[in-house]
C-alpha positions in Angstrom: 3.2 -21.7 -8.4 3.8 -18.1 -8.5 1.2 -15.6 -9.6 1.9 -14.1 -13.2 2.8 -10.5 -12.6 0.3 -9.5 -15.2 -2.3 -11.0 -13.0 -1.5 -9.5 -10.1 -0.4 -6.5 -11.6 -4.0 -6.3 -13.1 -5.8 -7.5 -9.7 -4.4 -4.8 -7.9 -5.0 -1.8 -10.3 -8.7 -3.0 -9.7 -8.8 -3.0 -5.6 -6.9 0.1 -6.2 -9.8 1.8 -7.9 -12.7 0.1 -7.0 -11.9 -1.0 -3.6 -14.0 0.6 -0.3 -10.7 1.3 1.6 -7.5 0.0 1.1 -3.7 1.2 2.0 -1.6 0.4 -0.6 2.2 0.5 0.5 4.5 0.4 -3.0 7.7 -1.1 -2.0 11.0 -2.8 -3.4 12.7 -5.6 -1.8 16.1 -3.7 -2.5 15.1 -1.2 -0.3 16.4 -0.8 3.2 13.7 1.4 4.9 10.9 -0.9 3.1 12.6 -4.2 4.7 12.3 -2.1 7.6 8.7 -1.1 7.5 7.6 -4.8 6.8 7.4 -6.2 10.3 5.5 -2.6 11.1 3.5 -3.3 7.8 2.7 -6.9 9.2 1.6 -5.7 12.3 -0.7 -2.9 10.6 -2.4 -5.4 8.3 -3.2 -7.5 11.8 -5.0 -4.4 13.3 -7.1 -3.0 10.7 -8.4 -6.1 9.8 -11.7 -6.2 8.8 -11.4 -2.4 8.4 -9.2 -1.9 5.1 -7.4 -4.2 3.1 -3.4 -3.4 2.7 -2.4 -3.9 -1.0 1.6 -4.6 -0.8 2.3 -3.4 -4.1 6.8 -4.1 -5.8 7.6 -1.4 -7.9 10.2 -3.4 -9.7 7.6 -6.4 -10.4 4.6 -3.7 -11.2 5.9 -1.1 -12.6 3.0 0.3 -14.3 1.1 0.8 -11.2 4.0 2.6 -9.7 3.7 4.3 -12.9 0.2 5.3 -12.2 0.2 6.3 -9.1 3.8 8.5 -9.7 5.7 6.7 -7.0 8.9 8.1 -7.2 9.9 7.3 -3.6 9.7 4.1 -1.5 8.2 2.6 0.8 5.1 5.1 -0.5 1.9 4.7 1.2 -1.7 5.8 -0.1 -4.9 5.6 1.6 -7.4 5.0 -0.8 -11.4 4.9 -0.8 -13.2 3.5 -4.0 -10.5 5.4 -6.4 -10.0 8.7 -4.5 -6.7 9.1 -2.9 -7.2 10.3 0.8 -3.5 10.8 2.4 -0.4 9.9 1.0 3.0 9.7 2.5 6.4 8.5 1.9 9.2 6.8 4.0 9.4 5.5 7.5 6.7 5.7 9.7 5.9 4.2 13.3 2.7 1.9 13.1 1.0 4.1 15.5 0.9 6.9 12.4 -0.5 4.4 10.1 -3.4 3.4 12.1 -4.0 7.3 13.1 -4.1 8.0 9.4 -7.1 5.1 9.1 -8.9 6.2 12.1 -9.0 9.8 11.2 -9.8 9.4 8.1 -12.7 7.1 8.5 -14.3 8.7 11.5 
């Protein structure tokens, strides 16, 4: 059964705020470069394991989140640390610039 979008919609607002770290890539499944970054976003979620989580957040199912957090672009990625956005960035990206991103920014 599918998770009400309320639910999640609600879940994620509170790892967004609350979490320690956690990337949170907003995305919609219309979009060409975000069906593009998901193999990339796969493989990033594998290597920072344990690390951050990696919030996969649809625009078009949780809107007010993207409302929140004034995505006007996609895919739009924020690193985030118990509220506080760190580094934010749109578009593609190589995985290598993801994972430089989290290593700086934690070290």
């Amino acid at each position: 059964m599918e998770e009400k979008k309320e639910v999640r919609e609600e879940r994620n607002k509170e790892k967004l705020a609350n979490a320690d770290w956690v990337m949170a890539e907003f995305y919609a499944t219309w979009c060409p470069h975000c069906k593009r970054m998901q193999p990339i976003v796969e493989e990033f979620k594998k290597s920072v394991k344990g690390i951050l989580e990696v919030v996969q957040i649809d625009i078009d199912q949780e809107s007010a989140l993207a409302d929140l957090y004034t995505i006007e672009t996609v895919p739009t990625f924020i690193l985030i640390r118990k509220g506080e956005q760190l580094w934010r960035q749109s578009g593609e990206m190589p995985l290598e610039r993801l994972e430089k991103t989290v290593k700086d920014l934690k070290s």
